[in-house]
N, C-alpha and C positions, 0 to 999 in steps of 0.2 A: 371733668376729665373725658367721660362721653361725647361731649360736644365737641371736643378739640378732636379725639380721633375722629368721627365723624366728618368732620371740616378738610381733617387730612384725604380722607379717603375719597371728598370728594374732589379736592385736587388733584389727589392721584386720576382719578377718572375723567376728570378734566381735563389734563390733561395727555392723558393718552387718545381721548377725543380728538384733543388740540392737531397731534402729533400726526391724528391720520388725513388731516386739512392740509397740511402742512407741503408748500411746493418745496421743489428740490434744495432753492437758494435755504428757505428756514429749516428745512434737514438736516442739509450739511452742516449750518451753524447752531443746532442743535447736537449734533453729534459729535461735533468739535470742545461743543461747552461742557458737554459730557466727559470726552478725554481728557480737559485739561483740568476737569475737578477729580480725577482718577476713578473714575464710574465708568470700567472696561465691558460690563454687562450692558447698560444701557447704550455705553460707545459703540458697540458691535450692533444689537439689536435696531441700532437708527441710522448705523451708515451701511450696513448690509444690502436694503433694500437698492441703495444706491451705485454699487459695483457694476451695475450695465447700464448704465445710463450715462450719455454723450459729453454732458459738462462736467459731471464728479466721478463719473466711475474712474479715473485713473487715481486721482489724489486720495477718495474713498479709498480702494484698494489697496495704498501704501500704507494708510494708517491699519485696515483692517489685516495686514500681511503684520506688522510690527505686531500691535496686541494679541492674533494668534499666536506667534511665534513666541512671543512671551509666557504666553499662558501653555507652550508645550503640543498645542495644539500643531502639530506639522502639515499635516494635509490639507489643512482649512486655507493656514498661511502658504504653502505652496500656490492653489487655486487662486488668493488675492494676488500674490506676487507674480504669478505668472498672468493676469489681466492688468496689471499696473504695466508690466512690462509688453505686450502689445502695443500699448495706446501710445508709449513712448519707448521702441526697440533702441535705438541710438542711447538712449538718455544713461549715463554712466550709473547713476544710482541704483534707479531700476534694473539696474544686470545684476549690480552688487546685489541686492534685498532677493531677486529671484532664487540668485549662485548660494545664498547663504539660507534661502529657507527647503532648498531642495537636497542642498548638499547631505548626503546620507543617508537621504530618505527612502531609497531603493533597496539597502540594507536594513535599512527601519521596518519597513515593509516585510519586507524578507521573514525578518525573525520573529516578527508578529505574526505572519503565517505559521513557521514550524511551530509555535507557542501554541498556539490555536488548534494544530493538527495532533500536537502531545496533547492536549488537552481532552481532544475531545476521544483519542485512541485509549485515555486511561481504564484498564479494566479488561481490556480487551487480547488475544493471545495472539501478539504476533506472526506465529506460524500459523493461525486460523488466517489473520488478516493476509499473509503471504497467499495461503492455498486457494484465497478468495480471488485477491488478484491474478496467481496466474491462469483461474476458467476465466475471470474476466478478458486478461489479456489476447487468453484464445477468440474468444468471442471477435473483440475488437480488431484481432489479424484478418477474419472473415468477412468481417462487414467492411473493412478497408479496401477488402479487393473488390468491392462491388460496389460502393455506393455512387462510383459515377457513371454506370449504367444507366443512371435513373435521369426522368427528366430535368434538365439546367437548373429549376425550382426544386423540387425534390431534392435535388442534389445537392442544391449551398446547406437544405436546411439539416442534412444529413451531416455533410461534411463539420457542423457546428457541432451538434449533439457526439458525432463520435469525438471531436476536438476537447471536448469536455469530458468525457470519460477517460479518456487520452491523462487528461491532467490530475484527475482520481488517482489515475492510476500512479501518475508519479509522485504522489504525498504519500503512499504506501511504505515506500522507501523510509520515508523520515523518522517512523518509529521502527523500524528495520535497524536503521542507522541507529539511533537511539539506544536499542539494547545490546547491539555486539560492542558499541563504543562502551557500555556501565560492565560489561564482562567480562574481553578480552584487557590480558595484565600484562602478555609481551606488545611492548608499543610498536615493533616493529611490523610484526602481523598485524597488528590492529589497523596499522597504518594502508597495508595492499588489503585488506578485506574492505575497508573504509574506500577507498579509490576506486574497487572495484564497484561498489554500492555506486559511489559517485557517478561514474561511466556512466552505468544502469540510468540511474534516474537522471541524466544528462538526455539517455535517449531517449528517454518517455515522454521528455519536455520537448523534444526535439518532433519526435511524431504528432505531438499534439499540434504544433505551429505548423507542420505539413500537410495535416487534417483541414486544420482551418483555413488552409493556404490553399485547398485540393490542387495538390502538388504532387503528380505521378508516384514521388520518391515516396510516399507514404507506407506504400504497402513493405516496400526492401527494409525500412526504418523498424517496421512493426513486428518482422518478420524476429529482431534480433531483440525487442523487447521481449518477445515473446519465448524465447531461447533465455533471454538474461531472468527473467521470472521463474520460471521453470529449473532451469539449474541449480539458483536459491532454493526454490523447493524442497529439491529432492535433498538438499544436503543441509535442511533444518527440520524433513517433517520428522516429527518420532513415530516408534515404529507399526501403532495400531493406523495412523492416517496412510504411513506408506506402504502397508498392505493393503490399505481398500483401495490406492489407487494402481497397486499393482495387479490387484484380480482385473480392474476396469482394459487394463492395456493389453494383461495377458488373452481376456475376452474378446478385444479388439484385434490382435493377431491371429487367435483362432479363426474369427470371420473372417479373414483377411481387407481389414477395413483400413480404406488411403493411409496415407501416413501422415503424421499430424507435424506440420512444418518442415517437412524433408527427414522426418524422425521415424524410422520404422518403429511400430507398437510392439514387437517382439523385442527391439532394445531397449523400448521407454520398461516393458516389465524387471527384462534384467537387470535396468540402472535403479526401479524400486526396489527389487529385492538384494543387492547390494546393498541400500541403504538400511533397507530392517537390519539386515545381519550385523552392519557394521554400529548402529546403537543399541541392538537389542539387549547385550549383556548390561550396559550401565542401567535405562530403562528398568529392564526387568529387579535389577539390585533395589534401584530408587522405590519402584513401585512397592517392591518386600516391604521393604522402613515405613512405609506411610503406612503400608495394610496393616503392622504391625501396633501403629497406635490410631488407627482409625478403625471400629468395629463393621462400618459399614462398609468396607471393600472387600471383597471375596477374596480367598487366600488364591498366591498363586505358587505351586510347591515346585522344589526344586526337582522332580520328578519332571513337573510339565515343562520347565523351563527347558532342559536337557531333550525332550523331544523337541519342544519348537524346535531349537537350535540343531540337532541332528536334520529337521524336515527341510528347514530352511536350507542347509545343508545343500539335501538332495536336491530341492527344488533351482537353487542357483544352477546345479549341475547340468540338468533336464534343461530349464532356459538356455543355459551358453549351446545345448544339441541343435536346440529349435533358431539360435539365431545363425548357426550354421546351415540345417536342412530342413527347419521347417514343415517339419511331420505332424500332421492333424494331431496323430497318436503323441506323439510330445507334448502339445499343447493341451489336450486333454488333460496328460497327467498331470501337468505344472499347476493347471485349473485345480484337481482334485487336492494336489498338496497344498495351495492357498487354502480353499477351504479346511483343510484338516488343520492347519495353524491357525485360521479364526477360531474354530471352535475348543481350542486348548488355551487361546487368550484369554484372561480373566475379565470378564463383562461389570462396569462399572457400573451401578446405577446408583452411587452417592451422589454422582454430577461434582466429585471434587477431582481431584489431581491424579488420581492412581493411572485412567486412562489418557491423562492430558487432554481431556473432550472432547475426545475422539469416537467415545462409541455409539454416540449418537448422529456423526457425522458417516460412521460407518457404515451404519443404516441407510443415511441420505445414501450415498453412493452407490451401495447396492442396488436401491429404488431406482437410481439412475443408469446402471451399468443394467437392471433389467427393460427399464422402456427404452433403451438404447437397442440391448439384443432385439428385441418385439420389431423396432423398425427396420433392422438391418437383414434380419431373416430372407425378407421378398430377395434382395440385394444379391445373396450369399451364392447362389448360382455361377451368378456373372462376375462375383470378383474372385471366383474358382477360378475361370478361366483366365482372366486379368493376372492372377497369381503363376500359371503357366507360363503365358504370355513373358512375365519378369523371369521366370527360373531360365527361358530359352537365353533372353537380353544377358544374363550374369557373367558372360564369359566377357564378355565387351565393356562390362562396370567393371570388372576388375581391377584396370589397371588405373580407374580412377580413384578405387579404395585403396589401391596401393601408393599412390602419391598424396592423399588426402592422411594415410599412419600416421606420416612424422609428425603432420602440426595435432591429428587427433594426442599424440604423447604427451605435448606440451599444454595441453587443454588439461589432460588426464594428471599433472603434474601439481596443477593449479589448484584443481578441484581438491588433490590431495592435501592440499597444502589448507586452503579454506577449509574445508571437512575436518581437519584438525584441529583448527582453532575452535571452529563453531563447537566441535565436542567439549572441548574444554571449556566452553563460555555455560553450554548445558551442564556439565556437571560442577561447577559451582552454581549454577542459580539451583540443582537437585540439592548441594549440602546445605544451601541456605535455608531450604525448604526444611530438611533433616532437624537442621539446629533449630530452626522456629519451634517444629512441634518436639521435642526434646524439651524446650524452654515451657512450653505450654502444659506438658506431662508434670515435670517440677512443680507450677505454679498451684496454690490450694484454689479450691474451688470457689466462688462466691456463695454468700450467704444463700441466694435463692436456687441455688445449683447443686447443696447439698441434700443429702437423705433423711436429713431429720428434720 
């Protein structure tokens, strides 16, 4: 018995010796003999080598396009099919075997990407991935406008790298999409919030291939990705992320610092603190129920809930002054009232749900809303004056605010409309949350988990 495997194995080594001696003509008749005794491992591995080469790479190709194709293999057999069909473009068959190994494969493609993109988002909190994307996007509106200042080299290699990011950025969307599509129950909303998602990430795709195109229209394209990210934002973050980004804006108005995509930072605080107010009531509910059976989240009593919401109040109020006049002294206070709502917010440090992971994010931000003030300080002189300079210009904007109302309504209408839905999509994923631990409070404990 030894001796016969033996015997075999040096056959086998034999020939696979044989096979690398072997010119094209005993190749091909090698890997012929192989297909017709249905050995598609060996048929593939011995006419492979042969797909570029003058005398068999066409008729190679056809067999090796059919056994991929069989084997499901789509991308493999596209490659062969589309080299069979080169070598003979005319040849009727070879359009057929091309038409039939490519047909769908774009959509193949496709959904293996978003597969791959769920995949790999599992675990991860959409609204983090959104807030991540839109500093990204900011980032990339900036670097848009500049990268072809730089030398012809410099530039393509730029233009690539941001072209890439660019497309990052439009996979962000797909778990986006994902979770309003598993929440939202009227089909009909689901249906314009989905569209609108669409758009979005229509033009993310669209900027990236203008990136890599360095294609002037880049920066206008980026401009409104960066506006379609930012918008999501504010009307998905909850309400500890959209106060840290509301101190950052309110801060930025104080200094009077540019305005970030045609967006003055005295309306980007107002549009945050809007948004706290309008989920803080469910928020603040949800988070009771959790602290309620988790020992590790700090109470939050209805006492403090009632001042936030009186502060927050005031602070909306104070904002709509300053987007009017603009008063140091306004902006000050508005600063002081954020802070007095942070420190009435309950501070999570279980790292589970109560703050939606936010307050460690909260931190980031301050950390960055303070090396921000540090740099802007030298600045704050000169954009004093810059700030005059606009109060004088205001009589002459006006009547461009006055014709830009009607469609800001129809924006403002929109927003309502998605901000309603996405509430509703948050407060069933909070009661599903409710019922889980509800379910887990019932359940008896396991053996190694009890007291005795």
């Amino acid at each position: 018995m030894r001796l016969l495997v033996c015997c075999l194995l040096s056959s086998a080594i034999l020939s696979a010796e044989a096979e690398e001696q072997m010119g094209e003509v005993e190749q091909w008749n090698a890997g012929v003999g192989y297909y017709e005794n249905g050995d598609v491992t060996n048929a593939l591995r011995v006419l492979r080598p042969l797909l570029l080469t003058k005398t068999y790479g066409a008729r190679a190709a056809e067999v090796v396009a059919k056994l991929e194709h069989e084997r499901g293999n789509r991308e493999e057999a596209a490659v062969a099919a589309q080299i069979a069909l080169r070598a003979n473009p005319e040849d009727a068959k070879a359009n057929r075997n091309f038409t039939r190994a490519t047909d769908g494969l774009l959509a193949e493609r496709e959904n293996k990407h978003i597969d791959d993109v769920l995949k790999a988002a599992q675990g991860k909190d959409p609204g983090e991935m959104l807030k991540s994307a839109t500093y990204d996007a900011r980032s990339l509106l900036a670097d848009s406008g500049t990268y072809r200042t730089n030398a012809p080299t410099r530039a393509v290699a730029m233009s690539d790298a941001l072209s890439a990011r660019a497309t990052r950025l439009a996979d962000v969307w797909i778990p986006v999409r994902e979770v309003i599509a598993n929440s939202v129950t009227n089909q009909e909303q689901a249906a314009t919030i989905l569209q609108q998602i669409g758009e979005a990430q229509g033009k993310t795709k669209k900027a990236a291939g203008e990136l890599s195109d360095m294609d002037g229209e880049a920066y206008a394209t980026m401009c409104d990705v960066e506006n379609s990210f930012t918008r999501f934002f504010k009307l998905t973050a909850m309400p500890p992320a959209a106060l840290a980004e509301d101190q950052i804006a309110q801060t930025n108005a104080w200094l009077g610092t540019d305005t970030i995509n045609n967006r003055p930072w005295q309306t980007e605080a107002l549009d945050y603190t809007r948004a706290f107010r309008q989920k803080f009531p469910a928020w603040a509910r949800a988070y009771e129920a959790q602290a309620q059976s988790d020992t590790n989240k700090p109470p939050f009593t209805a006492e403090d809930q009632a001042k936030v919401s009186a502060l927050s109040t005031e602070l909306e109020k104070v904002q709509m002054e300053c987007v009017e006049k603009g008063l140091s002294e306004l902006q000050e206070k508005a600063l002081d009232l954020i802070r007095q709502i942070q420190e009435l917010l309950p501070k999570d440090n279980s790292g589970q749900q109560g703050q939606q992971g936010q307050s460690g994010q909260n931190q980031q931000n301050q950390d960055q809303d303070k090396n921000q003030n540090q740099d802007q300080q030298q600045q704050q002189q000169d954009q004093q004056d810059q700030s005059e300079e606009r109060q004088q210009e205001q009589p002459e904007q006006q009547e461009e605010k006055d014709s830009e109302g009607q469609q800001d309504k129809q924006d403002d209408s929109q927003d309502q409309e998605l901000e309603a839905v996405l509430k509703k999509a948050q407060e069933r994923n909070d009661e599903h949350e409710a019922n889980k631990k509800a379910r887990m409070r019932k359940m008896p404990l396991s053996p190694n988990e009890r007291d005795w």
